[in-house]
SEFIBA-175606 format. One record per residue (C-alpha): residue in one letter; x, y, z. Coordinates in nm, 2 decimals, padded with zeros to 4 digits. Each point is the difference from the previous one (the first is absolute). Layout:
+------+--------+--------+--------+
: type :   east :  north :     up :
+------+--------+--------+--------+
:    a :      X :      Y :      Z :
...
+------+--------+--------+--------+
END
This chain:
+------+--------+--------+--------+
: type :   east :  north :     up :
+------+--------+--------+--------+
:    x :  01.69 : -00.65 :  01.34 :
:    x : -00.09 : -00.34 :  00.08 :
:    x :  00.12 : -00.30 : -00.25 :
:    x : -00.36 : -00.11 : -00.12 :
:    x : -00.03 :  00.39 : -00.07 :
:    x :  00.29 :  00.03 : -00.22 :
:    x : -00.11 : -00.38 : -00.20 :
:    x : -00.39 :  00.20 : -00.02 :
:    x :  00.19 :  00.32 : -00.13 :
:    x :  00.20 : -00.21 : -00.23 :
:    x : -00.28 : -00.21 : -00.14 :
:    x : -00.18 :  00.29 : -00.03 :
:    x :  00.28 :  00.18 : -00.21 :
:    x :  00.03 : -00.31 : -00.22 :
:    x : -00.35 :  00.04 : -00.07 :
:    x : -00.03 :  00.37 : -00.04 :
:    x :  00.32 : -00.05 : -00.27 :
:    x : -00.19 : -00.24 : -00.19 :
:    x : -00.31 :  00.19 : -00.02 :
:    x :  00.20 :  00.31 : -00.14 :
:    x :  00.18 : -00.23 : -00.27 :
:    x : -00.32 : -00.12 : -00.11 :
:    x : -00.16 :  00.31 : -00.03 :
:    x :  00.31 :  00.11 : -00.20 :
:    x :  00.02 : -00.30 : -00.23 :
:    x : -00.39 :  00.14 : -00.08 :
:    x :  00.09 :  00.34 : -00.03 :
:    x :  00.25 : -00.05 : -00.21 :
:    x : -00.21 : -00.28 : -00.24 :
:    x : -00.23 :  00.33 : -00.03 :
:    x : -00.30 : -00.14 :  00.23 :
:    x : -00.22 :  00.25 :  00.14 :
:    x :  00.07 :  00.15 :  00.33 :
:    x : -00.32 : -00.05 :  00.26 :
:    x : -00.25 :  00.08 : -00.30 :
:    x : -00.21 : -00.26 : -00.16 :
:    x : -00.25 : -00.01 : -00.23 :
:    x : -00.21 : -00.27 :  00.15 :
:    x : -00.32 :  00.16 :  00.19 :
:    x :  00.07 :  00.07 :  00.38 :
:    x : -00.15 : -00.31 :  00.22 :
:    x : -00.20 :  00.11 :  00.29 :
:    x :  00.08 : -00.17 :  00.31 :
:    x : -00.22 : -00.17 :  00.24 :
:    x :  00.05 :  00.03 :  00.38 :
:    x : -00.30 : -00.23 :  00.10 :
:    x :  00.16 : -00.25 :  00.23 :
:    x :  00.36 :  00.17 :  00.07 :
:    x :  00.05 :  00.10 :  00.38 :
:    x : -00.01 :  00.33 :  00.13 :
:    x :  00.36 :  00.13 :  00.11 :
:    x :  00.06 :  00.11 :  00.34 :
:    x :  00.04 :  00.38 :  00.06 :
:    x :  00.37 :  00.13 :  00.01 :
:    x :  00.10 :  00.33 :  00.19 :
:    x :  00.32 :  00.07 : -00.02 :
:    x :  00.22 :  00.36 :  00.02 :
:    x :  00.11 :  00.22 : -00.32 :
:    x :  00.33 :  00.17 : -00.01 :
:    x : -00.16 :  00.27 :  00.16 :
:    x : -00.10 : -00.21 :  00.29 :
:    x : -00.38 :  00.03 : -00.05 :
:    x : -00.19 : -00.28 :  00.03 :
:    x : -00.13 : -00.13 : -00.34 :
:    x : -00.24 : -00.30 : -00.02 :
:    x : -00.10 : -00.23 : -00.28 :
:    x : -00.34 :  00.10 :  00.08 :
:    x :  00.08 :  00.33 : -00.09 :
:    x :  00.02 : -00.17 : -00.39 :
:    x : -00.40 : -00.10 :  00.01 :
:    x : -00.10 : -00.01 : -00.34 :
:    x :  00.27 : -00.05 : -00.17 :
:    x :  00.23 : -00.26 : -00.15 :
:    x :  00.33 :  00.00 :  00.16 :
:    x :  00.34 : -00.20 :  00.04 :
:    x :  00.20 :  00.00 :  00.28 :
:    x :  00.33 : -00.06 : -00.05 :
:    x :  00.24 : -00.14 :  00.29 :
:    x :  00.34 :  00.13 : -00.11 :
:    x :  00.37 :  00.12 :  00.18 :
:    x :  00.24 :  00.21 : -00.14 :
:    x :  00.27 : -00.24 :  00.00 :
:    x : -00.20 : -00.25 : -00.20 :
:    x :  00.13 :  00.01 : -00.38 :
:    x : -00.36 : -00.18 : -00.14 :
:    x : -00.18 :  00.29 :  00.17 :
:    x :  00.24 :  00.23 : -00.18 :
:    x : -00.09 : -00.14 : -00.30 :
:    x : -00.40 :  00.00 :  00.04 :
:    x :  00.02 :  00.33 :  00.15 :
:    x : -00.04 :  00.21 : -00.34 :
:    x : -00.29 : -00.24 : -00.20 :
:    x : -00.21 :  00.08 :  00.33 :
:    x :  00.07 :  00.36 : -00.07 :
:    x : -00.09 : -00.05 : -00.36 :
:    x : -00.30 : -00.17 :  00.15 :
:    x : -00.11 :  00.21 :  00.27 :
:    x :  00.05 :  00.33 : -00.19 :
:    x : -00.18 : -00.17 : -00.37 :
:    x : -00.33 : -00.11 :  00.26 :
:    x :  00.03 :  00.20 :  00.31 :
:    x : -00.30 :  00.23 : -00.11 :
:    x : -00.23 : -00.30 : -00.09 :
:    x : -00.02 : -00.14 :  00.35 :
:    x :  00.38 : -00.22 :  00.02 :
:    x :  00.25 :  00.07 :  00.29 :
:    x :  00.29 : -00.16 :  00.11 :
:    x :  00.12 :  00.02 :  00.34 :
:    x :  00.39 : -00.05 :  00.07 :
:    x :  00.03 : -00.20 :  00.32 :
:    x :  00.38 :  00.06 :  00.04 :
:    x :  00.14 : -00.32 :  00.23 :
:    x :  00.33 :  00.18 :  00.13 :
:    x :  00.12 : -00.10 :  00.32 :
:    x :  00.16 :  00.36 :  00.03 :
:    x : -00.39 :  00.14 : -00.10 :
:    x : -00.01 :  00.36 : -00.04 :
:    x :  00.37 :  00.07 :  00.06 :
:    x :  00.09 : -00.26 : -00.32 :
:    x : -00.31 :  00.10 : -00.21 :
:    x : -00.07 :  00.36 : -00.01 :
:    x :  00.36 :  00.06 : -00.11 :
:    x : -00.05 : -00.26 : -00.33 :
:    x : -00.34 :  00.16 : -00.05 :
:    x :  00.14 :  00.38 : -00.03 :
:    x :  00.31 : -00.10 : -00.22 :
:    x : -00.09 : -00.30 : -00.23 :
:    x : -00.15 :  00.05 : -00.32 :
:    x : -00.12 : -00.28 : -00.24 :
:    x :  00.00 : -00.02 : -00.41 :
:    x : -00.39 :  00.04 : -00.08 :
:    x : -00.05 :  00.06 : -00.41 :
:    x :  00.25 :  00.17 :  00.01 :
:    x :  00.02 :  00.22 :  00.30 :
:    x :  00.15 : -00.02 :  00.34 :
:    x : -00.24 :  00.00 :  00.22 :
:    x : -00.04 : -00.05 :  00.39 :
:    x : -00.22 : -00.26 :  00.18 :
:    x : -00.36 :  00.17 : -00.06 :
:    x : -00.19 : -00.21 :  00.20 :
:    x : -00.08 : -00.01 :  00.38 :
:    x :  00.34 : -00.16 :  00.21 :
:    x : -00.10 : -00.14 :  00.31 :
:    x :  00.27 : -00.15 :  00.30 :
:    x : -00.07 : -00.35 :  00.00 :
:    x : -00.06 : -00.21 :  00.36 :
:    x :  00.07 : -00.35 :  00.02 :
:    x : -00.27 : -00.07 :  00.19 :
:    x : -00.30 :  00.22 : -00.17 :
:    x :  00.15 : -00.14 : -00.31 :
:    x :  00.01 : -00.39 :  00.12 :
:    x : -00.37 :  00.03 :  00.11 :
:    x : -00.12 :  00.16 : -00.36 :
:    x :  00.20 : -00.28 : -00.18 :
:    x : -00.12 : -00.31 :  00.24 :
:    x : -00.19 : -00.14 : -00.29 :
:    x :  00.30 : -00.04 : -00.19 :
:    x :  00.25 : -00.08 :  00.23 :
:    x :  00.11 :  00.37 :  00.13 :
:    x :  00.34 :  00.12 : -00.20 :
:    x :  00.20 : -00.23 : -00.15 :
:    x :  00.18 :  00.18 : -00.21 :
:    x :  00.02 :  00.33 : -00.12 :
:    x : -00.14 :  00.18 : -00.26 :
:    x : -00.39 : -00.17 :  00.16 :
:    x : -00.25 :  00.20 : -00.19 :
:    x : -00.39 : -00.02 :  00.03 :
:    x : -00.26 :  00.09 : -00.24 :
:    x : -00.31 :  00.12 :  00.18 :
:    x : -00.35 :  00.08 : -00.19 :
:    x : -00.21 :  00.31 :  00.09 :
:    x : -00.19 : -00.22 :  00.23 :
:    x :  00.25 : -00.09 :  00.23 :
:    x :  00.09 : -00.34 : -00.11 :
:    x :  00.30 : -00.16 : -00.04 :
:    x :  00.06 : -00.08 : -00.37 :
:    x :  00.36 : -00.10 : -00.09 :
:    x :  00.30 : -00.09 :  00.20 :
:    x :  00.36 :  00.04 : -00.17 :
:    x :  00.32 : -00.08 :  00.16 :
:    x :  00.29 :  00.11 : -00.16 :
:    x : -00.04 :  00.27 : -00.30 :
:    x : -00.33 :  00.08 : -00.14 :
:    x : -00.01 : -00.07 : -00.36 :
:    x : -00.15 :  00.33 : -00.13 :
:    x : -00.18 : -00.06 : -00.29 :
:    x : -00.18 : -00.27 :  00.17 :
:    x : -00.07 :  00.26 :  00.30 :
:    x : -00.12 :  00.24 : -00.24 :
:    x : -00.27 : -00.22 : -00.17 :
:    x : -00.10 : -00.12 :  00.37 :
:    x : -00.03 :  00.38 :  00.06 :
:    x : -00.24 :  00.07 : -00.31 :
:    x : -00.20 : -00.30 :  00.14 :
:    x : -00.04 :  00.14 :  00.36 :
:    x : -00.08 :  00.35 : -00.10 :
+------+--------+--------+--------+
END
């Protein structure tokens, strides 16, 4: 792995750790998890640029493109398997996914490897991540991530800089929200309620 790889993985660890200490720190001065009382803010995509399609292979090596995903709100999520903030984000977009999937949300896992398939499908089969409770596997789409399909769907914000890059599309195909690093999910999931 190149150097500026391992300071972007690092950063992004650093970040990741102090997003699960804070959400701690709440949890444990009994603040509500994701659910608010406050009404649900719809959000507006007048003005915000359409993303550019994405086509990429699953791990069954069918081709699977963001068009596919018309109509609905969806985050794709540039992760690798060796990236310990990915790790961490990996069950609250479970939680997510699973709590909104039938409403219209999706969230594609763009998986960054440079091993692809041969480092990814293995992780995929065996790991299994704490969700209320249960172990559960990845239950959203994985997709083997290219450098180049990627760098040209993240031009506007500078390609990847660091990983986890997550974006937040809306059911009309624009781009809504860029994240580097973790996503924090409580603020995902009220930008979810907005979208759908």
């Amino acid at each position: 792995m190149k150097k500026s790889s391992w300071i972007l993985a690092v950063i992004a660890l650093v970040a990741a750790l102090a997003l699960v200490v804070q959400r701690t720190q709440r949890s444990a001065a009994g603040a509500p998890h994701a659910q608010s009382t406050a009404p649900v803010q719809k959000l507006s995509t007048e003005g915000m640029k359409p993303v550019p399609d994405l086509v990429l292979k699953d791990l069954n090596d069918k081709p699977v493109s963001l068009k596919d995903y018309a109509g609905k709100v969806v985050l794709i999520n540039f992760w690798a398997t060796w990236c310990d903030p990915c790790k961490t984000e990996i069950p609250w977009l479970i939680e997510l996914r699973n709590k909104y999937n039938d409403k219209g949300f999706e969230v594609l896992g763009v998986a960054m490897d440079d091993e692809g398939k041969k480092a990814v499908q293995p992780f995929v089969d065996k790991e299994r991540f704490e969700v209320n409770g249960q172990k559960l596997a990845m239950s959203y789409p994985v997709l083997i991530g290219d450098s180049d399909e990627a760098d040209k769907f993240l031009g506007g914000i500078g390609g990847i800089v660091g990983l986890p890059t997550s974006v937040l599309v809306s059911r009309d195909g624009k781009r809504v929200k860029n994240t580097i690093g973790p996503v924090d999910p409580e603020k995902l999931e009220r930008d979810i309620q907005g979208l759908l």
